[in-house]
VEXBABA-176831 format. One record per residue (C-alpha): residue number from 1; residue in three letters; x, y, z. Coordinates in Angstrom, 1 decimal, m for minus. Each point is the difference from the previous one (the first is absolute). Layout:
(node NUM ALA (X Y Z))
...
***
This chain:
(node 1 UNK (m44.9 m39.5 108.6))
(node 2 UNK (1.5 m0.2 3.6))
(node 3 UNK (m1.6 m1.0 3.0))
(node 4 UNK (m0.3 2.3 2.8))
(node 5 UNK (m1.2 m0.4 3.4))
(node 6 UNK (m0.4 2.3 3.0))
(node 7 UNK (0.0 m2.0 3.3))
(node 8 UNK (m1.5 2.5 2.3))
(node 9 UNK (0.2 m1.3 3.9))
(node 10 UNK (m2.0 1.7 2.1))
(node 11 UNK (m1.5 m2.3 2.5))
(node 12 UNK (0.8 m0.3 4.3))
(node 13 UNK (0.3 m3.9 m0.7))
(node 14 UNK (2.6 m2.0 m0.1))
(node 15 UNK (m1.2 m2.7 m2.0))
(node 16 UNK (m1.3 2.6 m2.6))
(node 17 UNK (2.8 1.8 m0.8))
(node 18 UNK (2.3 m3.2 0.1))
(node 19 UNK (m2.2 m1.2 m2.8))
(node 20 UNK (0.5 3.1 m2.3))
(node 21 UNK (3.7 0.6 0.8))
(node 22 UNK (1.0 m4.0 m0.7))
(node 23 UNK (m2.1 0.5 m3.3))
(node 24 UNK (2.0 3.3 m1.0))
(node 25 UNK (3.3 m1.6 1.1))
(node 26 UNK (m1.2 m3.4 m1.9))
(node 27 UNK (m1.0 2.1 m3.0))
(node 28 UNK (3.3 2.0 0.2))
(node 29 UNK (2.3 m3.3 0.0))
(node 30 UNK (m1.6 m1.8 m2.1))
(node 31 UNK (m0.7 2.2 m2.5))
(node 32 UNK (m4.1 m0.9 0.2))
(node 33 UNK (0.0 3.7 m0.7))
(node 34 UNK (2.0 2.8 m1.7))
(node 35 UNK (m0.3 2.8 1.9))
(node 36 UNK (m1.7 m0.1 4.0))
(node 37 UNK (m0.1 2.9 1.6))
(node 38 UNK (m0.5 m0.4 4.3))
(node 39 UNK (m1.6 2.9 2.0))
(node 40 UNK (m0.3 m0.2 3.8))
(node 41 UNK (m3.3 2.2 0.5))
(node 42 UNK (m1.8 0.3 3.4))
(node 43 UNK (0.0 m2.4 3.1))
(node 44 UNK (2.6 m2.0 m1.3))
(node 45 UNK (2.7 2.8 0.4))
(node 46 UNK (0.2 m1.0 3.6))
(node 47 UNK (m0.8 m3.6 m0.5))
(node 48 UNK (3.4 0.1 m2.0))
(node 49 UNK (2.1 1.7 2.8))
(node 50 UNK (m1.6 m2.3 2.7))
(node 51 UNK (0.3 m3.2 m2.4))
(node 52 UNK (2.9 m2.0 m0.5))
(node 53 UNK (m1.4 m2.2 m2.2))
(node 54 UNK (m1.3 3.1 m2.3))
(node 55 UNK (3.0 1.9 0.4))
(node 56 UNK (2.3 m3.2 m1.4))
(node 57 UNK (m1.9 m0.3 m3.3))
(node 58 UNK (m0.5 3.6 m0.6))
(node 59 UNK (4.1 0.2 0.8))
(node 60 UNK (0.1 m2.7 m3.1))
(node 61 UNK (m2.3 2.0 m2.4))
(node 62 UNK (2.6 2.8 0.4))
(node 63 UNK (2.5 m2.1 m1.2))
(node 64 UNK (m2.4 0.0 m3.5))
(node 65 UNK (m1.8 3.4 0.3))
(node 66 UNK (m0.4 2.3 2.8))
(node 67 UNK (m3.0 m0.1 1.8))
(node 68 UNK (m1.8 3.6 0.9))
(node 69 UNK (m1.7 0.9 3.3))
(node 70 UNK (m2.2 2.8 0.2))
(node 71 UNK (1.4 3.0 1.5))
(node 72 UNK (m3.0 1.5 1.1))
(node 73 UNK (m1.1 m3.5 2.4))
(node 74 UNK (3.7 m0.6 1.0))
(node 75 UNK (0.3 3.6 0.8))
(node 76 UNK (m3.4 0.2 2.0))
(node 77 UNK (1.3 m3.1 2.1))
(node 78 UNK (3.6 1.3 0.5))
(node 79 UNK (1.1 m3.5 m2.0))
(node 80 UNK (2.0 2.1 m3.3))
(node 81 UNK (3.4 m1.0 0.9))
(node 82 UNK (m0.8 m3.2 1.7))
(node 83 UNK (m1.3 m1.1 m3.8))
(node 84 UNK (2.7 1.4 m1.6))
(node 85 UNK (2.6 m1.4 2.2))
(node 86 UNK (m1.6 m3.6 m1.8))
(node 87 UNK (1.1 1.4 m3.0))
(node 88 UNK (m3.3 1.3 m1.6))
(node 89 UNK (m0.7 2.9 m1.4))
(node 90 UNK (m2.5 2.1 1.8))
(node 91 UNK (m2.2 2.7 m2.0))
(node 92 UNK (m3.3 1.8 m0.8))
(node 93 UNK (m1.7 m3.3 m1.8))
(node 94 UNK (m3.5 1.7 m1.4))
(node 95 UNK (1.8 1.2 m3.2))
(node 96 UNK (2.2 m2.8 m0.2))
(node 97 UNK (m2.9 m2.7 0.1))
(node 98 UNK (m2.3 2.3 m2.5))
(node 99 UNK (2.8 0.2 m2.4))
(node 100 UNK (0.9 m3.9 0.1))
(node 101 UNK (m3.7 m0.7 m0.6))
(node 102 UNK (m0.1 2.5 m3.4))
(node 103 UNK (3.7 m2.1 m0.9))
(node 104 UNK (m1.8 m2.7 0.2))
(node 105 UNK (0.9 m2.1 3.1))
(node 106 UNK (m2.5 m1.9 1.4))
(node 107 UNK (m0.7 0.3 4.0))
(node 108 UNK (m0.7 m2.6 1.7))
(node 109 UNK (m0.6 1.1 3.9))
(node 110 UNK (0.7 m2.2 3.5))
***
């Protein structure tokens, strides 16, 4: 059986959502895990345009697997192509994150 894991970041903070992206990057690169899954939900849509620091790791996740934004928050705060300009992918993420959950991924939320 695989491992899954859903690294949903979702928090204003800094500090938070360092801590969940290094542990999805650190799981992707090190193979702690099979399969991580990272979903920008929230707040931290425009802590990742206004963050360099944020928007350098989540630039090396994409390198692994694509991040996704929600389109809905990114769209509300004009940010859509700002995000995807980083190179994520920017969608509607309510499906998305029910159907990882019935897959079997994990979440973990920052």
């Amino acid at each position: 059986m695989s491992s899954k894991l859903l690294v949903i970041i979702s928090t204003s903070e800094n500090e938070k959502a360092l801590t969940g992206l290094m542990y999805a990057h650190r799981s992707m690169s090190e193979g702690w895990i099979d399969n991580v899954k990272v979903i920008f939900f929230g707040p931290s849509e425009r802590l990742l345009v206004e963050d360099e620091d944020i928007a350098q790791i989540a630039k090396e996740i994409c390198a692994v697997e694509k991040p996704i934004a929600c389109k809905f928050i990114s769209d509300r705060d004009g940010i859509s192509e700002k995000i995807e300009d980083l190179g994520l992918k920017v969608d509607y993420v309510g499906t998305i994150i029910s159907d990882l959950i019935k897959e079997g991924y994990v979440p973990m939320v920052f």
